[in-house]
N, C-alpha and C positions, 0 to 999 in steps of 0.2 A: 504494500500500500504506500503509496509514495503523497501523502496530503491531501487535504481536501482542496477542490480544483481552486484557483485563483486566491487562496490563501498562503504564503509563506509556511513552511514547516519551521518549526523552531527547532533547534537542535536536541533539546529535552525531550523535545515530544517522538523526536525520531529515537531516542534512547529507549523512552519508555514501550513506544511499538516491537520497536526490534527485541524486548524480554518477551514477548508475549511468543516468538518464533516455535520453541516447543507443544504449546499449549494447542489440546484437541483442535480441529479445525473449527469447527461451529463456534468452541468458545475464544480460539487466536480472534476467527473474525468479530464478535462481538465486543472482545476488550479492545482490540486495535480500534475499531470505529471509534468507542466509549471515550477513548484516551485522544485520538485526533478532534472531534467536536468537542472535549471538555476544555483541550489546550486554546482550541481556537474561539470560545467563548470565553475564555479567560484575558488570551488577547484580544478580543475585538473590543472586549469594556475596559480593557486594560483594569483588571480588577487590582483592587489597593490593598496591601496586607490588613487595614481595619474592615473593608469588607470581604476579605477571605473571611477574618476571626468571627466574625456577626453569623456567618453561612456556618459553620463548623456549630455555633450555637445553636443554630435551630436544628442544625441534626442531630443534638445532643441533647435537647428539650424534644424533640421530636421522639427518639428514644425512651427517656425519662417516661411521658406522658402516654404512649401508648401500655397498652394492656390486653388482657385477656377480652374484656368488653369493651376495647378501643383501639382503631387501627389508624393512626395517625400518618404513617405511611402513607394508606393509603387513600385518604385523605386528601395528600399533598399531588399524589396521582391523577386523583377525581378534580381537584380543582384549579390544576395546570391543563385537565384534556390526555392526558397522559393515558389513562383508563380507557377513554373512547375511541383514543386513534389507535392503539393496539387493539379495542374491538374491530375497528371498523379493517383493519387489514389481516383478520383473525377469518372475520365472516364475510366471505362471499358467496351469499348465498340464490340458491336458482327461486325463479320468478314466484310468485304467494306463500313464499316462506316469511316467517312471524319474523320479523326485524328484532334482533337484540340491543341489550343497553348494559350499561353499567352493575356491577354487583354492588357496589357500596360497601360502606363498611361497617353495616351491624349485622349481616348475614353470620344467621349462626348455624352448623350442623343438627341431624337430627333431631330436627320437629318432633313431636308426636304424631302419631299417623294417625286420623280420624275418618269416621263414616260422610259420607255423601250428606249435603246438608248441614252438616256440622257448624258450630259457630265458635270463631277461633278468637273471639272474645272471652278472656277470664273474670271480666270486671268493667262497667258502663265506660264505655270509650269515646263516644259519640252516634251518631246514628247510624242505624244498621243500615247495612248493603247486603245485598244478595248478587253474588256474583259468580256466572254461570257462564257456560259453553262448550266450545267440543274439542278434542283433540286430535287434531287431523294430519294425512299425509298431504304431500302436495299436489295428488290425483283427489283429494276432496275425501279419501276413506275414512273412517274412524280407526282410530287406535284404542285398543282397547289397553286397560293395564299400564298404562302410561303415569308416572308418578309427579305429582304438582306439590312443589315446595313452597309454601308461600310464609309472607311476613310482610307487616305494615306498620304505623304509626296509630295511635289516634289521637281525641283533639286536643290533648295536652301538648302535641309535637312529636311527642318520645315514642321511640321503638321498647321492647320490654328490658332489651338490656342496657338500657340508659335510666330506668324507672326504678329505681329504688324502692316503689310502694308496688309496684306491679310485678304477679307470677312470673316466673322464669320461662312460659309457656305461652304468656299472652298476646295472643295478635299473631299468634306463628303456628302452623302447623303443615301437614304432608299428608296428600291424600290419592288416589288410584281412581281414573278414571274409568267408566261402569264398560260393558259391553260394549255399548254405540259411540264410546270416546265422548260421553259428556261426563261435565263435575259442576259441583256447585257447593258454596260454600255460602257460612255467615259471618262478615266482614262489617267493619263501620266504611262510613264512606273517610277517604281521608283526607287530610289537612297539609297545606303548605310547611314545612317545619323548617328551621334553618341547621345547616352543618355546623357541629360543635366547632367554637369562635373563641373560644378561652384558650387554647394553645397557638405552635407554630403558624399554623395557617391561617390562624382566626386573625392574625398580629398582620400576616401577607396582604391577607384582602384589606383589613382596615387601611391597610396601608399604602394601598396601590386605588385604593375608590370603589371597590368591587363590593356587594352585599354577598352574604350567605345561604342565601333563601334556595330554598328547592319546590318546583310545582308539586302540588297532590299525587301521590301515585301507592300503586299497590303492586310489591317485589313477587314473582317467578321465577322459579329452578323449574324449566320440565324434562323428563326424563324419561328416555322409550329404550328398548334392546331394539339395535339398528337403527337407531336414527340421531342426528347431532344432538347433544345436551342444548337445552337454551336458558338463557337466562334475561328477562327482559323486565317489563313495566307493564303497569296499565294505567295512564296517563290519565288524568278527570279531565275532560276538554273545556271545562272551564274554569282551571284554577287560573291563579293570579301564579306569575315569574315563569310559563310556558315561553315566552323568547327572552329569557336569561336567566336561564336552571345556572345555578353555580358551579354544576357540573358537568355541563355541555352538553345531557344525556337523553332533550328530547326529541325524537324522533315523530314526524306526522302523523305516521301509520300508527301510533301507539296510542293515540289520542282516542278516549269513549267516551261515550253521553254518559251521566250518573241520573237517573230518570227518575225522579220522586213520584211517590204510589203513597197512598192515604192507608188508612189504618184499615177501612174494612174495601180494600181491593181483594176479591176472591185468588187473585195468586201469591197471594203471602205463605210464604215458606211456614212448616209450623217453626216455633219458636221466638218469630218476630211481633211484637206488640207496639202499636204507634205507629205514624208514620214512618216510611221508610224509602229506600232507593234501589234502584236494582241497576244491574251494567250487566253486558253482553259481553264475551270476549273470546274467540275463539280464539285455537292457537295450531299454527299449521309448522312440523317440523322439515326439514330436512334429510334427506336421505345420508348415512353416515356411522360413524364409532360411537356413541354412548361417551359419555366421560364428565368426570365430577368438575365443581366448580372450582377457580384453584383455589387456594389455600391462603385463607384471608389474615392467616399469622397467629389469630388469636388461640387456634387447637391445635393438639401436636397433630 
């Protein structure tokens, strides 16, 4: 690798490349790049030794602050774009396949698995949704067996493992879709919340003008034998901060009506009392290897 085109090599940087000469090929070529765009964004701001020392801080608060229930990482991933452009050149996918997005960082491993119907509320969240549809191939078949991960917020903001007064369970669960590839569940409708602002990156946005806010949405893992894993959203099409999610992660196609229904609408799911909402959401995979979500830090 001889530089990146129309930049100067610096001599350091051609040192630091040339160790990498042993290293498997996949990983020479990924530290040889690493190491040529880090020198040359070093040169190009001509960065100063106080703000090297500032940058080594927040990786070092960055560190400090994360946890089991907190992925600060990646965090800083979601709110650079980082996250979504390694989706988006992750998934190329063929034509009425369900668009992915982001996983975020409070996705937590196994959910409890629950019946059809079920309501993944442990405690008054907000108003109830019913949220249903089918899981399909991209010839329009159903998939039967098909496993739907889900987790949300409700109107307090918080996901459960941010909530110190709410079950380790709530708002999250995993469910298998019936014969005909439908599912449905009992969900609140959700609420815009903002990405946790008290650490490293909450300091970057303040400080560059940016807000935190993320639109309403409700998370998905789906999961078939033979076909891509996915992981996406289900977007409220009319929340507030849909063109400037914090994390770059709305997509059109992901956008749904959340339809309010009165209290005695004869299709009320059992278990809902009051007014309530429902949303539609089918989801069509890709043909493909099965594979987990990666590894968001917090579990070994």
């Amino acid at each position: 690798m001889s530089g990146i085109v129309g930049t100067p090599r610096h001599p350091i940087t051609a040192q630091v490349v040339a160790s990498f000469a042993d290293a498997p090929p996949r990983l020479r070529e990924v530290m040889s790049a690493l190491a040529e765009h880090l020198h040359r964004f070093v040169v190009d701001v001509r960065l100063t030794p106080e703000e090297w020392r500032v940058a080594i801080a927040l990786l070092t608060a960055t560190g400090h602050i994360t946890s089991e229930e907190r992925q600060e990482f990646i965090l800083w991933s979601d709110a650079l774009g980082v996250s979504m452009l390694v989706d988006a050149l992750e998934h190329d996918l063929p034509p009425g396949a369900t668009e992915s997005t982001v996983l975020g960082p409070f996705y937590v491993p196994d959910s409890p698995m629950r019946e059809y119907g079920a309501n993944i509320a442990s405690q008054p969240a907000g108003d109830p949704a019913w949220v249903s549809g089918r899981v399909l191939t991209t010839a329009g078949d159903p998939i039967a067996g098909a496993e739907l991960d889900v987790w949300q917020n409700g109107d307090n903001e918080l996901y459960a493992v941010q909530d110190a007064d709410a079950p380790e369970e709530h708002l999250r669960a995993r469910f298998r879709t019936r014969d005909d590839g439908t599912y449905g569940f009992i969900g609140v409708r959700p609420v815009p919340y903002r990405i946790p602002s008290d650490g490293p990156v909450g300091r970057m946005l303040q400080a560059t003008g940016r807000h935190p806010w993320r639109p309403a949405h409700i998370h998905l893992i789906v999961r078939a034998r033979g076909y891509r894993t996915l992981t996406t959203h289900i977007f409220d099409s009319t929340s507030e901060h849909l063109d400037a999610d914090a994390v770059f992660a709305v997509k059109p196609s992901l956008l749904r009506a959340f339809v309010r229904r009165s209290a005695d609408d004869p299709a009320a799911p059992p278990g809902i009392a009051g007014d309530w909402y429902s949303v539609e959401n089918d989801l069509v995979l890709a043909a493909g290897t099965a594979g987990e979500p990666a590894d968001d830090g917090r579990t070994a």
